[in-house]
HTML snippet that shows the backbone in 3Dmol.js (N, CA, C, O; Angstrom):
<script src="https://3Dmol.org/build/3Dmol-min.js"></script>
<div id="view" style="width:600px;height:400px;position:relative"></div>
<script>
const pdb = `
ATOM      1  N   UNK A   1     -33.276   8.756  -2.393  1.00  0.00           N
ATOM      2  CA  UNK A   1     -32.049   8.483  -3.109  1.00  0.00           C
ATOM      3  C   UNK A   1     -32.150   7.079  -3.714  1.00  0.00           C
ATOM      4  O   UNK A   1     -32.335   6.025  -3.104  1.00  0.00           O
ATOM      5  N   UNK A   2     -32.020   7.237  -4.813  1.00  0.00           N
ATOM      6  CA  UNK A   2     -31.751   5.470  -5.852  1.00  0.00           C
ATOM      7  C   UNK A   2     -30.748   4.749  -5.147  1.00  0.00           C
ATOM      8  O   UNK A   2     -29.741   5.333  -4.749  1.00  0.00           O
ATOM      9  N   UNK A   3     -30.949   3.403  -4.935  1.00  0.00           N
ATOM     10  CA  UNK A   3     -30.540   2.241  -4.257  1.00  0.00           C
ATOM     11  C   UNK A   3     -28.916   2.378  -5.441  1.00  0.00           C
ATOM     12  O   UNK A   3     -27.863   1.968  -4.952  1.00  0.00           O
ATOM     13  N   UNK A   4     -28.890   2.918  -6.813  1.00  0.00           N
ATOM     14  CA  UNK A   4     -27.324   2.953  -7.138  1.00  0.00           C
ATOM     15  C   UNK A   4     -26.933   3.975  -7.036  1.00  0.00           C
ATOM     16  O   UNK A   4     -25.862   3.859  -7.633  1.00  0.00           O
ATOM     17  N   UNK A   5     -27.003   5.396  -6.573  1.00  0.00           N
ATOM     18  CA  UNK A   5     -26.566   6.291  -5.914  1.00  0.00           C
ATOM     19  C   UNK A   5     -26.011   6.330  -4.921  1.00  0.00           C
ATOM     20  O   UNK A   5     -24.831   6.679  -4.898  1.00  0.00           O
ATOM     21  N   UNK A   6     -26.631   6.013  -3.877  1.00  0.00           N
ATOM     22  CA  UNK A   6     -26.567   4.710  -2.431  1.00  0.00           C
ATOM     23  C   UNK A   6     -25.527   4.344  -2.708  1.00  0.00           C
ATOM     24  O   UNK A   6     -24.591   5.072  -2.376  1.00  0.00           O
ATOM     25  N   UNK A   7     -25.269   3.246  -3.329  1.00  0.00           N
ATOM     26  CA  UNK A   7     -23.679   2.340  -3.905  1.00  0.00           C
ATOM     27  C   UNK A   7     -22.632   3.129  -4.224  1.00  0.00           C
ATOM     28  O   UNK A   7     -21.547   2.963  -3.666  1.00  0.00           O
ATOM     29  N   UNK A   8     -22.840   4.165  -5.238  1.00  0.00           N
ATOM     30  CA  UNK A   8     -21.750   4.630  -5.826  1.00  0.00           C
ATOM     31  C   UNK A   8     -20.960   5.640  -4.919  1.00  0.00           C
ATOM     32  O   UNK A   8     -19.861   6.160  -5.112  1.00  0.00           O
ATOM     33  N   UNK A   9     -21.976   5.785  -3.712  1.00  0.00           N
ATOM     34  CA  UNK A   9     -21.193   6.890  -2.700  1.00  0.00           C
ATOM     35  C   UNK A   9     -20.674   5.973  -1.894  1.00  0.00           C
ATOM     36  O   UNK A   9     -19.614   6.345  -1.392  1.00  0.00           O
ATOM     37  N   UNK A  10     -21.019   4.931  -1.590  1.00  0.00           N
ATOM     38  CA  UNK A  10     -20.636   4.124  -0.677  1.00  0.00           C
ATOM     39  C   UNK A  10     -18.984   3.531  -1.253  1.00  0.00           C
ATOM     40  O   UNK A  10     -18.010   3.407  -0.511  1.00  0.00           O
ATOM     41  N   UNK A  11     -19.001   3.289  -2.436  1.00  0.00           N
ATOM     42  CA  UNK A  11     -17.154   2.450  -2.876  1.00  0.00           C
ATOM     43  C   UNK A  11     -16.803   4.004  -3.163  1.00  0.00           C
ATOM     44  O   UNK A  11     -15.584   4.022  -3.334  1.00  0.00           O
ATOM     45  N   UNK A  12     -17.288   5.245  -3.287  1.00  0.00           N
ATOM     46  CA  UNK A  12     -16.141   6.035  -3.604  1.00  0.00           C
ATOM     47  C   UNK A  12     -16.160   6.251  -1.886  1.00  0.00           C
ATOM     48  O   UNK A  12     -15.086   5.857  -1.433  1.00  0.00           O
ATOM     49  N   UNK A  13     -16.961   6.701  -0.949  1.00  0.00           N
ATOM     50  CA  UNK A  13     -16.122   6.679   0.277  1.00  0.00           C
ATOM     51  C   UNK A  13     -15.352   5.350   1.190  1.00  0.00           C
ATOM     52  O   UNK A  13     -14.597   5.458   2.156  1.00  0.00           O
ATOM     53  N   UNK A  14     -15.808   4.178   0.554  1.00  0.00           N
ATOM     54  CA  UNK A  14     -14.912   2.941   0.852  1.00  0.00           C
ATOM     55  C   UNK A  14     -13.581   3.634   0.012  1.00  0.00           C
ATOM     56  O   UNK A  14     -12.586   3.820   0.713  1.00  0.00           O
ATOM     57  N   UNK A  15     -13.500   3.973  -1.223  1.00  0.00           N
ATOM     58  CA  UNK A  15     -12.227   4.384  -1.786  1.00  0.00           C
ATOM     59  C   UNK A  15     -11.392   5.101  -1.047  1.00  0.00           C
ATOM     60  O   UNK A  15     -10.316   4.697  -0.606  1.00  0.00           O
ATOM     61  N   UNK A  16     -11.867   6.185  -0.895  1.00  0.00           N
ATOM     62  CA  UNK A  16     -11.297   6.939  -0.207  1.00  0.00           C
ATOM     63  C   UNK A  16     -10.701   6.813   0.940  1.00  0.00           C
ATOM     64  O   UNK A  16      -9.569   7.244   1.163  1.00  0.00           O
ATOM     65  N   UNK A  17     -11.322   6.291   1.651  1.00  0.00           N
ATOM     66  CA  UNK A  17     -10.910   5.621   2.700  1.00  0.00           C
ATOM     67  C   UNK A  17      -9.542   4.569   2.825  1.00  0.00           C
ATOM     68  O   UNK A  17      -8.545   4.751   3.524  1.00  0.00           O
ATOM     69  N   UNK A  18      -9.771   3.675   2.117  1.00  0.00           N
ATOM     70  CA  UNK A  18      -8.393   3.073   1.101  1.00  0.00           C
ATOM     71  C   UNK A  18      -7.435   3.165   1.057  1.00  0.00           C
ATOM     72  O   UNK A  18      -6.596   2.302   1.315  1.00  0.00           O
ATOM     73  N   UNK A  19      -7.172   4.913   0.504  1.00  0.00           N
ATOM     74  CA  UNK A  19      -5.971   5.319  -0.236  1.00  0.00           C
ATOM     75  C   UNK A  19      -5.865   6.113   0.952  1.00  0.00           C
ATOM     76  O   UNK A  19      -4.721   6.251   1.385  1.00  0.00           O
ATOM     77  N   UNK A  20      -6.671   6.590   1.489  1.00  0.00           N
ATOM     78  CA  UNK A  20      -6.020   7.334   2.836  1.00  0.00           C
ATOM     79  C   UNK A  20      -5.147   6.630   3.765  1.00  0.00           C
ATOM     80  O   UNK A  20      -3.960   6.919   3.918  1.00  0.00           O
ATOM     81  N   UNK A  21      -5.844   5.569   4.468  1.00  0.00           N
ATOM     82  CA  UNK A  21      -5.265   4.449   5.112  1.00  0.00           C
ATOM     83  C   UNK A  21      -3.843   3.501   4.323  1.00  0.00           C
ATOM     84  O   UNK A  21      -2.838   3.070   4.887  1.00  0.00           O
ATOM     85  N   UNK A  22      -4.154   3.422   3.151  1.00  0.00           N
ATOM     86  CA  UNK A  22      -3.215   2.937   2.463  1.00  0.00           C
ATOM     87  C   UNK A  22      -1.630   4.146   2.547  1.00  0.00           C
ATOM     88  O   UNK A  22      -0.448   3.930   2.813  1.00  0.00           O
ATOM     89  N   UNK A  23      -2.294   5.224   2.224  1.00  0.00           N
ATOM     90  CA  UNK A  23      -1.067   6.711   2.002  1.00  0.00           C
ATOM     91  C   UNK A  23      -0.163   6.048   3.863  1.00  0.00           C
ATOM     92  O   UNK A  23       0.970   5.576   3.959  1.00  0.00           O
ATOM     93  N   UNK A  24      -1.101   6.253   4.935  1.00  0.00           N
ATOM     94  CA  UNK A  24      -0.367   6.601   5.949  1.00  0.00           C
ATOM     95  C   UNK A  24       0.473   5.078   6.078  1.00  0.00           C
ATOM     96  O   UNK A  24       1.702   5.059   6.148  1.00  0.00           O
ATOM     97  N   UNK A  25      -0.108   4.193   6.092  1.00  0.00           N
ATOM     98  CA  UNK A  25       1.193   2.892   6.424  1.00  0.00           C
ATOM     99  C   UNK A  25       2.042   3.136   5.004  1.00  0.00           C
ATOM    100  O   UNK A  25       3.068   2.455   5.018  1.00  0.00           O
ATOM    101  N   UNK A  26       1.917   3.790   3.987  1.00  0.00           N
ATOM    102  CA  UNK A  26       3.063   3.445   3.080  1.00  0.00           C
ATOM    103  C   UNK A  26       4.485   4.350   4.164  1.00  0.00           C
ATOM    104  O   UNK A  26       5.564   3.931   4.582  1.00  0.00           O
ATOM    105  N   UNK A  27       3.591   6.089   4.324  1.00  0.00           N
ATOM    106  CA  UNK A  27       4.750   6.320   5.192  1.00  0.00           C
ATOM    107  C   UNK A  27       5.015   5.829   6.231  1.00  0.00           C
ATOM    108  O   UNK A  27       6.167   6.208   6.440  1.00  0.00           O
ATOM    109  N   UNK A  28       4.552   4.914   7.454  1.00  0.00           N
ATOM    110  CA  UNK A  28       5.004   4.483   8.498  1.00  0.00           C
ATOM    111  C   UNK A  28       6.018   3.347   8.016  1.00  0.00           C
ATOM    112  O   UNK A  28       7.065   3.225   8.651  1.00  0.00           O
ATOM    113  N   UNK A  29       5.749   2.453   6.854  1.00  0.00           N
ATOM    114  CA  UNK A  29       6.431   1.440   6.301  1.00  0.00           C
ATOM    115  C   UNK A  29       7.831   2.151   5.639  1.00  0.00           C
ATOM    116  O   UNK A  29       8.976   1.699   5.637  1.00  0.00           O
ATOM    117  N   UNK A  30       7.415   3.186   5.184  1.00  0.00           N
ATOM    118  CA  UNK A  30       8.932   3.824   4.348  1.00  0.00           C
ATOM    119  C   UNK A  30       9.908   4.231   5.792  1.00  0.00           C
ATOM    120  O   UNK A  30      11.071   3.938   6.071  1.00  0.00           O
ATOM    121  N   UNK A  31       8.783   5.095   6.594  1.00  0.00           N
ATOM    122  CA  UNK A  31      10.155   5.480   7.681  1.00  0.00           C
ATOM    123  C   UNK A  31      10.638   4.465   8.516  1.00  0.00           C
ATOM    124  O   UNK A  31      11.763   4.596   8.997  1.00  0.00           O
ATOM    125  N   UNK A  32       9.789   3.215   8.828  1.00  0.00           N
ATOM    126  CA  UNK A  32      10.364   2.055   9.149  1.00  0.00           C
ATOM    127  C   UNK A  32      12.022   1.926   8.883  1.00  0.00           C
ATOM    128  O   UNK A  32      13.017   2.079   9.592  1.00  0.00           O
ATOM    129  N   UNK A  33      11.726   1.478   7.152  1.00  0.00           N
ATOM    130  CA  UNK A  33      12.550   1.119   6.388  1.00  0.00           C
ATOM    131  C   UNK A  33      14.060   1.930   6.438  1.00  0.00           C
ATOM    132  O   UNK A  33      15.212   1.564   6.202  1.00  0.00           O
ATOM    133  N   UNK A  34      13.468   3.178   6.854  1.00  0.00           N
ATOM    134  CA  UNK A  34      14.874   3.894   6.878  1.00  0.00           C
ATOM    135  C   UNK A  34      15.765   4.079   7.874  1.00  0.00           C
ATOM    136  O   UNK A  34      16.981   4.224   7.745  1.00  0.00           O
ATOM    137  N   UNK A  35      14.917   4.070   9.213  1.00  0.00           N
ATOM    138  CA  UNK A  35      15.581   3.229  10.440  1.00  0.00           C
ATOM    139  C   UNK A  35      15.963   2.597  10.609  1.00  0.00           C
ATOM    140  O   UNK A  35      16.976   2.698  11.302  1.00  0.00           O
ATOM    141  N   UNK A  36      15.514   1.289  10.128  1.00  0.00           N
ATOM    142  CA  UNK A  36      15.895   0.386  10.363  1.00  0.00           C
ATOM    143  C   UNK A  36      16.982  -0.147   9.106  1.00  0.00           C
ATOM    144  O   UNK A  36      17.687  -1.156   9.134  1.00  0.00           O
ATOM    145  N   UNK A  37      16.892   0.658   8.243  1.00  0.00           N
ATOM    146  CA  UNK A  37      18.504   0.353   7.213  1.00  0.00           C
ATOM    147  C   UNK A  37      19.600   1.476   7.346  1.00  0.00           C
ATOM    148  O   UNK A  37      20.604   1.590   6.644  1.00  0.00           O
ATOM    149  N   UNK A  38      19.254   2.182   8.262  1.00  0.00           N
ATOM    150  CA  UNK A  38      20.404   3.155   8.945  1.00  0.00           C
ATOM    151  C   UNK A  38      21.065   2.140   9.691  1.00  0.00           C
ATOM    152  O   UNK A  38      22.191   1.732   9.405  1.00  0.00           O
ATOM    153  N   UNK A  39      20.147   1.584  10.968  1.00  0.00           N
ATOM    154  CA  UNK A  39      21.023   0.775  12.123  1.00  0.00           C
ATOM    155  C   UNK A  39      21.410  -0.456  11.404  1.00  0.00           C
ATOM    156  O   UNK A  39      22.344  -1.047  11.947  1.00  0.00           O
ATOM    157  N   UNK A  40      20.856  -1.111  10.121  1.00  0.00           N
ATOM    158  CA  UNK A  40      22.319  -1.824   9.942  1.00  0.00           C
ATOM    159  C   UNK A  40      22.914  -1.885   9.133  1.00  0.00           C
ATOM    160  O   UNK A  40      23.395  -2.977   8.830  1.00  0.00           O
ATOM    161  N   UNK A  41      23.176  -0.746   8.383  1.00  0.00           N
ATOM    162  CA  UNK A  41      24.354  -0.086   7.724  1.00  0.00           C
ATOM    163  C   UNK A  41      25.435   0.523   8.729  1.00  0.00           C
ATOM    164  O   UNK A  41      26.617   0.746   8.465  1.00  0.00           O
ATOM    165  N   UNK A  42      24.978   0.675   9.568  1.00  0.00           N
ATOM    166  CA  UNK A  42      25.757   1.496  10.901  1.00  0.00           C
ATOM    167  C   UNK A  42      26.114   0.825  11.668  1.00  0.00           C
ATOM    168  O   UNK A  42      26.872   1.281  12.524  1.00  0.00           O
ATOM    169  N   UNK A  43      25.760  -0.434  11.697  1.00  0.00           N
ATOM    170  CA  UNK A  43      26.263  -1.902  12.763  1.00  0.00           C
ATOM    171  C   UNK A  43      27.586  -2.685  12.279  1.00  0.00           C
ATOM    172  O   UNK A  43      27.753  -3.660  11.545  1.00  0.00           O
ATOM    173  N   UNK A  44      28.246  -2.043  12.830  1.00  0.00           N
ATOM    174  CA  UNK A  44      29.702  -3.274  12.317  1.00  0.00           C
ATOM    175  C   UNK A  44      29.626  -4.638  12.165  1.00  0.00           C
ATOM    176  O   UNK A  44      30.101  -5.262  11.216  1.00  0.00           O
ATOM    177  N   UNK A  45      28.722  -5.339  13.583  1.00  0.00           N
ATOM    178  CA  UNK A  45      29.109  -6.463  13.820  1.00  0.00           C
ATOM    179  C   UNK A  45      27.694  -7.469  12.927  1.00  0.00           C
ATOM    180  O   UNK A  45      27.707  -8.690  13.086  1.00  0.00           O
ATOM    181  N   UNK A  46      26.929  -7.028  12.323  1.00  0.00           N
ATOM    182  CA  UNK A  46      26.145  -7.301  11.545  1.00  0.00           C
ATOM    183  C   UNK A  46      26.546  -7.701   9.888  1.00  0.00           C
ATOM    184  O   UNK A  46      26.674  -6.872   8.986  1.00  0.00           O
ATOM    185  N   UNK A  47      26.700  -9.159   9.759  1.00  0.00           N
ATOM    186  CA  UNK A  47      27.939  -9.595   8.870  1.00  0.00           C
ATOM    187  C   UNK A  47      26.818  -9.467   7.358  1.00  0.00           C
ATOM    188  O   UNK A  47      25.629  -9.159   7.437  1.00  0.00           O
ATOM    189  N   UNK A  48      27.492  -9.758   6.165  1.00  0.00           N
ATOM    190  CA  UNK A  48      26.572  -8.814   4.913  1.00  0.00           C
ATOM    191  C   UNK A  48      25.959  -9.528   4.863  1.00  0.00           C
ATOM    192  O   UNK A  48      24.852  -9.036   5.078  1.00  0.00           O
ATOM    193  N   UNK A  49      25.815 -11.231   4.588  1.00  0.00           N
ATOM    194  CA  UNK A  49      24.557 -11.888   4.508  1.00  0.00           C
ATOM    195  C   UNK A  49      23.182 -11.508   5.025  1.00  0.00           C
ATOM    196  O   UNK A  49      22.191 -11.322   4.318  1.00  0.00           O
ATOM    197  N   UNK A  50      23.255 -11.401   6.562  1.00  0.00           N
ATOM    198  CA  UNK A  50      22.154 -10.656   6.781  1.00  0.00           C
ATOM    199  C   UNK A  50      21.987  -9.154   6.282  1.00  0.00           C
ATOM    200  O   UNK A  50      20.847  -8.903   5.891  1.00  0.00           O
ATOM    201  N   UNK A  51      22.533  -8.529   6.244  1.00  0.00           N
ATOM    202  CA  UNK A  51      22.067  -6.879   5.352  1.00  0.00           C
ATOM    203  C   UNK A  51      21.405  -7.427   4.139  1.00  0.00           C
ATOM    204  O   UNK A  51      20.248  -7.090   3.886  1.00  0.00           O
ATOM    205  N   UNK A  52      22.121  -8.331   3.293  1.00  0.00           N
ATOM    206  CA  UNK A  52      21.259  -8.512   2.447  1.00  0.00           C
ATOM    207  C   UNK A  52      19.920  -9.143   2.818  1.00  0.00           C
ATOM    208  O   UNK A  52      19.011  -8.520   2.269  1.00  0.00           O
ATOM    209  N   UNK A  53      19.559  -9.984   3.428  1.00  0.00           N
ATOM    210  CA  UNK A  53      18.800 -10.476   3.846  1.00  0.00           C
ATOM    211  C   UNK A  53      17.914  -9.285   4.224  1.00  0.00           C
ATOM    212  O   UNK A  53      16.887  -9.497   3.579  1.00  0.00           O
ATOM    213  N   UNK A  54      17.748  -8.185   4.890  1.00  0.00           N
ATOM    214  CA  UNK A  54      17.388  -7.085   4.976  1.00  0.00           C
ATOM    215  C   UNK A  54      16.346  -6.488   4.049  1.00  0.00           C
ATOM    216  O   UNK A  54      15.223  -5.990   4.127  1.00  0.00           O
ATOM    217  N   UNK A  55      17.546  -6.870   2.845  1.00  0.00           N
ATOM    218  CA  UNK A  55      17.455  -5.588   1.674  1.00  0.00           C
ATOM    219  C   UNK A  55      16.160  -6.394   1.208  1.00  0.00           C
ATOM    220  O   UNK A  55      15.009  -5.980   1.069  1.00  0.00           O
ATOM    221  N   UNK A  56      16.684  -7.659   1.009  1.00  0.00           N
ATOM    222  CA  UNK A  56      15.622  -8.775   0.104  1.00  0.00           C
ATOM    223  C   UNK A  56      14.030  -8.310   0.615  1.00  0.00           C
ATOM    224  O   UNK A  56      13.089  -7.822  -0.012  1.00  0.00           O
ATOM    225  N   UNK A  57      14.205  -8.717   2.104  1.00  0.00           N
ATOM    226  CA  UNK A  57      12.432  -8.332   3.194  1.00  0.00           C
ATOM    227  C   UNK A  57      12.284  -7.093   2.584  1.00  0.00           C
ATOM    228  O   UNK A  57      11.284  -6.973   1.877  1.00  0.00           O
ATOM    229  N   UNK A  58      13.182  -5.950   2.701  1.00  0.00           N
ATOM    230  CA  UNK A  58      11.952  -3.977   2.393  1.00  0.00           C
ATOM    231  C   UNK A  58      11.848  -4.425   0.659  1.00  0.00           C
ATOM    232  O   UNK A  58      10.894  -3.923   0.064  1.00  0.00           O
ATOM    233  N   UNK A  59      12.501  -5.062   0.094  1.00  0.00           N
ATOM    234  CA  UNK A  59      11.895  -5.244  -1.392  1.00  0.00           C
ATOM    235  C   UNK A  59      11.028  -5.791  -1.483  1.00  0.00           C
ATOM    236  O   UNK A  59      10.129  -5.266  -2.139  1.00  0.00           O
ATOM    237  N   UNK A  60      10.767  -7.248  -0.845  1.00  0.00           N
ATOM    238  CA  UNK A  60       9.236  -7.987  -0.755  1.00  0.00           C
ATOM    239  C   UNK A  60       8.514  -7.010  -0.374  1.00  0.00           C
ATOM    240  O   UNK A  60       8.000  -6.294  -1.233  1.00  0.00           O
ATOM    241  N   UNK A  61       8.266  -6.699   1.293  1.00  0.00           N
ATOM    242  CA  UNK A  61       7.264  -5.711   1.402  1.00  0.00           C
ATOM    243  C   UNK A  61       7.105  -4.847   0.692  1.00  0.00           C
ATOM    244  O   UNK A  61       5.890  -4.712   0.548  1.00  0.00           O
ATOM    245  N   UNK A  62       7.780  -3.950  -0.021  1.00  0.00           N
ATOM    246  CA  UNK A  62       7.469  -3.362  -0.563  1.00  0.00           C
ATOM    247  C   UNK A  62       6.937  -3.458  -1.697  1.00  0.00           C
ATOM    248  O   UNK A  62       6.078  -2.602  -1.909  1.00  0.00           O
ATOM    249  N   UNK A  63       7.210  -4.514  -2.884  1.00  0.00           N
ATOM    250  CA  UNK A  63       6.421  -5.002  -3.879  1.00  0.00           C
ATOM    251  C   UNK A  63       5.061  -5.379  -3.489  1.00  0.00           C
ATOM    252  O   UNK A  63       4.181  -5.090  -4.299  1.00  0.00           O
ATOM    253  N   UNK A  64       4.770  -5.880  -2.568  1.00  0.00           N
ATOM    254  CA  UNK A  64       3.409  -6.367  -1.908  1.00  0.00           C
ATOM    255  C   UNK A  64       2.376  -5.554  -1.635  1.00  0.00           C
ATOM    256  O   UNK A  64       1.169  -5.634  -1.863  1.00  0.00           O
ATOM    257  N   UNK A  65       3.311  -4.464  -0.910  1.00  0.00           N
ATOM    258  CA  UNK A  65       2.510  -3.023  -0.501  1.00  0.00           C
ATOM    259  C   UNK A  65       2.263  -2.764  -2.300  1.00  0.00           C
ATOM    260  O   UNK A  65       1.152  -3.196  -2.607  1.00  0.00           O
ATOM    261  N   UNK A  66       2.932  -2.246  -3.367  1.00  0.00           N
ATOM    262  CA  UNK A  66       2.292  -1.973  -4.333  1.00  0.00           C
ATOM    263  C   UNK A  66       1.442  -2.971  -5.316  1.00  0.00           C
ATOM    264  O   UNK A  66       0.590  -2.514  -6.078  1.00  0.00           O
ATOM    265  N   UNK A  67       1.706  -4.213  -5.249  1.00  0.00           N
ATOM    266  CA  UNK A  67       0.621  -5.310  -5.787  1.00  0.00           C
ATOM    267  C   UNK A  67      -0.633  -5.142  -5.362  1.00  0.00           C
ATOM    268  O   UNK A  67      -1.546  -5.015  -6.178  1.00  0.00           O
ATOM    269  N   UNK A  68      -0.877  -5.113  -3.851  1.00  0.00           N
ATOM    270  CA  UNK A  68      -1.830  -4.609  -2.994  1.00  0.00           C
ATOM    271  C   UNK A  68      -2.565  -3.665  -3.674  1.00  0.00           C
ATOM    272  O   UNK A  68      -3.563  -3.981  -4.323  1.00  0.00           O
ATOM    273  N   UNK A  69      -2.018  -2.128  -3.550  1.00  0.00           N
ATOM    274  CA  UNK A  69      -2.494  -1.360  -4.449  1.00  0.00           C
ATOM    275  C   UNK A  69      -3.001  -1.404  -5.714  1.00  0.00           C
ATOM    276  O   UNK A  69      -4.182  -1.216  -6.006  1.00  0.00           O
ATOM    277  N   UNK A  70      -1.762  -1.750  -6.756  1.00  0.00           N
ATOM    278  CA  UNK A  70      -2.882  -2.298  -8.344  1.00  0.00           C
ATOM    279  C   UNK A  70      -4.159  -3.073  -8.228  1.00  0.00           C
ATOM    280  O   UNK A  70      -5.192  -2.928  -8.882  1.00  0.00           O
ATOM    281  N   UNK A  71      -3.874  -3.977  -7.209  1.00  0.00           N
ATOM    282  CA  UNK A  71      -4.868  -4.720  -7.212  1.00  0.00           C
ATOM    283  C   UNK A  71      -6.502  -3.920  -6.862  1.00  0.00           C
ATOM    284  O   UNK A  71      -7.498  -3.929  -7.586  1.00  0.00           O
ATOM    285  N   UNK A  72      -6.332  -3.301  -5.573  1.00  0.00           N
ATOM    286  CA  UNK A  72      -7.187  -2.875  -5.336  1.00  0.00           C
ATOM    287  C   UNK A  72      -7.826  -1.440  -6.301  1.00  0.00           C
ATOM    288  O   UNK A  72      -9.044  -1.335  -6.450  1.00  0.00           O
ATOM    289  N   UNK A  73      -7.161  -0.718  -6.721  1.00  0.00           N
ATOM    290  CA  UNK A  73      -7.391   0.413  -7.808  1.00  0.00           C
ATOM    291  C   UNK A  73      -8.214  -0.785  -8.893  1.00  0.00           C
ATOM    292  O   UNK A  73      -9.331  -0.484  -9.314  1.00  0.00           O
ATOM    293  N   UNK A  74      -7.586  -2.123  -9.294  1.00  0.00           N
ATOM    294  CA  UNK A  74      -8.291  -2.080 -10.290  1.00  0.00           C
ATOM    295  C   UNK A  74      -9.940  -2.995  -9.866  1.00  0.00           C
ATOM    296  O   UNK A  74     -10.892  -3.222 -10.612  1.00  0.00           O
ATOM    297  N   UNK A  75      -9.802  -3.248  -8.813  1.00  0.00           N
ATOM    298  CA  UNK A  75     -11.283  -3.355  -8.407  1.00  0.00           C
ATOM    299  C   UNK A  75     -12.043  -2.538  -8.831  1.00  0.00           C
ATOM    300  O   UNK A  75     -12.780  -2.604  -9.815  1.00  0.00           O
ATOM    301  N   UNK A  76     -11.821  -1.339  -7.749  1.00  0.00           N
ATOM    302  CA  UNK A  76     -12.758  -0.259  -7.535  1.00  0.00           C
ATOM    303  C   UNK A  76     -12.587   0.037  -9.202  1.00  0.00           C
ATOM    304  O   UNK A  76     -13.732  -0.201  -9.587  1.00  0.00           O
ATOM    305  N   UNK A  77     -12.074   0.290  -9.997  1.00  0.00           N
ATOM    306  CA  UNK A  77     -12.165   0.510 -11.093  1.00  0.00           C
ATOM    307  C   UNK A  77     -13.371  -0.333 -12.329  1.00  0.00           C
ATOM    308  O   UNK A  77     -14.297   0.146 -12.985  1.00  0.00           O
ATOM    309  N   UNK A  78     -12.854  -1.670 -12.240  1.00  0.00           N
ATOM    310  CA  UNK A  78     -13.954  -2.673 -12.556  1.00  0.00           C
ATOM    311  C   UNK A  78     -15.507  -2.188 -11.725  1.00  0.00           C
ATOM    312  O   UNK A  78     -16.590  -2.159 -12.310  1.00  0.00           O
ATOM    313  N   UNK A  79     -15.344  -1.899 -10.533  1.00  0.00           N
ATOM    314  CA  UNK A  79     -16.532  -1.339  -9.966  1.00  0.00           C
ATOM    315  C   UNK A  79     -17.480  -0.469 -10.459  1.00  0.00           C
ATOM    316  O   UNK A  79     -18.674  -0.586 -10.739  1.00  0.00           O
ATOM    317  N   UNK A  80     -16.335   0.816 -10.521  1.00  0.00           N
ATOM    318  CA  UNK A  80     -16.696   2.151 -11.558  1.00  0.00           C
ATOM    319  C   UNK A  80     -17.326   1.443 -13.206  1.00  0.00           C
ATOM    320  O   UNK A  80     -18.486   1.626 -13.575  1.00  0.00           O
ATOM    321  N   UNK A  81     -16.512   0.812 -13.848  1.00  0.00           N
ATOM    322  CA  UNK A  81     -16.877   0.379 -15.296  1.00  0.00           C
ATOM    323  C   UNK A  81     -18.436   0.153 -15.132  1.00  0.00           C
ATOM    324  O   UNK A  81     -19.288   0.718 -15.818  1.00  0.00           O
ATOM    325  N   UNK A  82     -18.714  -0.884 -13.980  1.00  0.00           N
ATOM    326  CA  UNK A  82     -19.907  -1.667 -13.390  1.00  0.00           C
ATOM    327  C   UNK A  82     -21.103  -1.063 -13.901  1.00  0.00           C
ATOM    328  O   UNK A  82     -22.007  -1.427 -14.652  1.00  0.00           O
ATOM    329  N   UNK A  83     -20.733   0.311 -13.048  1.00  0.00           N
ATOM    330  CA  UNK A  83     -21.776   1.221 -12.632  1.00  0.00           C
ATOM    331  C   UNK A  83     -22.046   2.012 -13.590  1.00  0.00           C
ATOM    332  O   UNK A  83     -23.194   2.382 -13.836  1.00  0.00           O
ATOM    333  N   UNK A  84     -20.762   2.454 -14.409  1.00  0.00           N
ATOM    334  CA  UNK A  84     -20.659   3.021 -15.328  1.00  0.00           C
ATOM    335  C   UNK A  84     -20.512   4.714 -15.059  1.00  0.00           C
ATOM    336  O   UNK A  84     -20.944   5.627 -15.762  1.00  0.00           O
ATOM    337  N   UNK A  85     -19.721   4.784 -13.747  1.00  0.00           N
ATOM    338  CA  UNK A  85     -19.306   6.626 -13.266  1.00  0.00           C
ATOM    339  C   UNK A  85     -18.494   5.788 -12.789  1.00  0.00           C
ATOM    340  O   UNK A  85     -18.333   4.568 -12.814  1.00  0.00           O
ATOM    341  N   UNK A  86     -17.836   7.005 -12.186  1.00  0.00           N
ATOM    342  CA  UNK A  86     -16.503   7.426 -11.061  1.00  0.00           C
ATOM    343  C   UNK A  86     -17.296   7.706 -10.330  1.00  0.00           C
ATOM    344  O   UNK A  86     -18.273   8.454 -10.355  1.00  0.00           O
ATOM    345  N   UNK A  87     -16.442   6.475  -8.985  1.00  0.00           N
ATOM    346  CA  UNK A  87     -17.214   6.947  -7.627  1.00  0.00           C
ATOM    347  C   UNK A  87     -16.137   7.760  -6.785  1.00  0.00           C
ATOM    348  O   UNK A  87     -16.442   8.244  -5.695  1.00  0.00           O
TER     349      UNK A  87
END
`;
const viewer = $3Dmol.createViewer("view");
viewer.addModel(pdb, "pdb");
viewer.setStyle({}, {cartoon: {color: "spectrum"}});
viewer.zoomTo();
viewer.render();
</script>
C-alpha cells in the first residue's frame, strides 16, 4: 500500500471517528441542557438574573460546540484539498 493511501485512510477514519464522538456529546450536551433548563424554569426560588445567566452558558457552549465543528470539518477538508480525494 502507498505511504498516501496509508494517510488518506488514516484522516478519513480519524474523521470518522470525530463526528461520531462529536454526534454523541452533542446529544449528551443537548439533553443536559434540557434538564437542566426544566429545573430552573420549574424553580420558584431561583430569581431571573440567574436563569438568564443560564441561558447566556447553553448559548456559549453551544456556539463553541459548533465553532469546534467548522473548525474541524474545515481542516480535514484543507486535508482532503491536500491530497486531492475525499478521505
Amino acid at each position: 500500500m502507498e505511504p498516501k493511501e496509508l494517510f488518506v485512510k488514516a484522516v478519513g477514519f480519524q474523521k470518522e471517528n470525530f463526528e461520531k464522538t462529536y454526534n454523541y456529546f452533542t446529544k449528551i450536551q443537548e439533553q443536559a441542557e434540557q434538564k437542566v433548563n426544566a429545573f430552573v424554569e420549574g424553580t420558584a426560588f431561583i430569581p431571573g438574573p440567574a436563569k438568564e445567566l443560564y441561558k447566556q452558558w447553553a448559548d456559549t457552549a453551544r456556539s463553541g460546540r459548533e465553532a469546534l465543528k467548522k473548525y474541524a470539518d474545515e481542516g480535514y477538508q484543507g486535508i482532503e484539498t491536500y491530497l486531492g480525494t475525499t478521505a
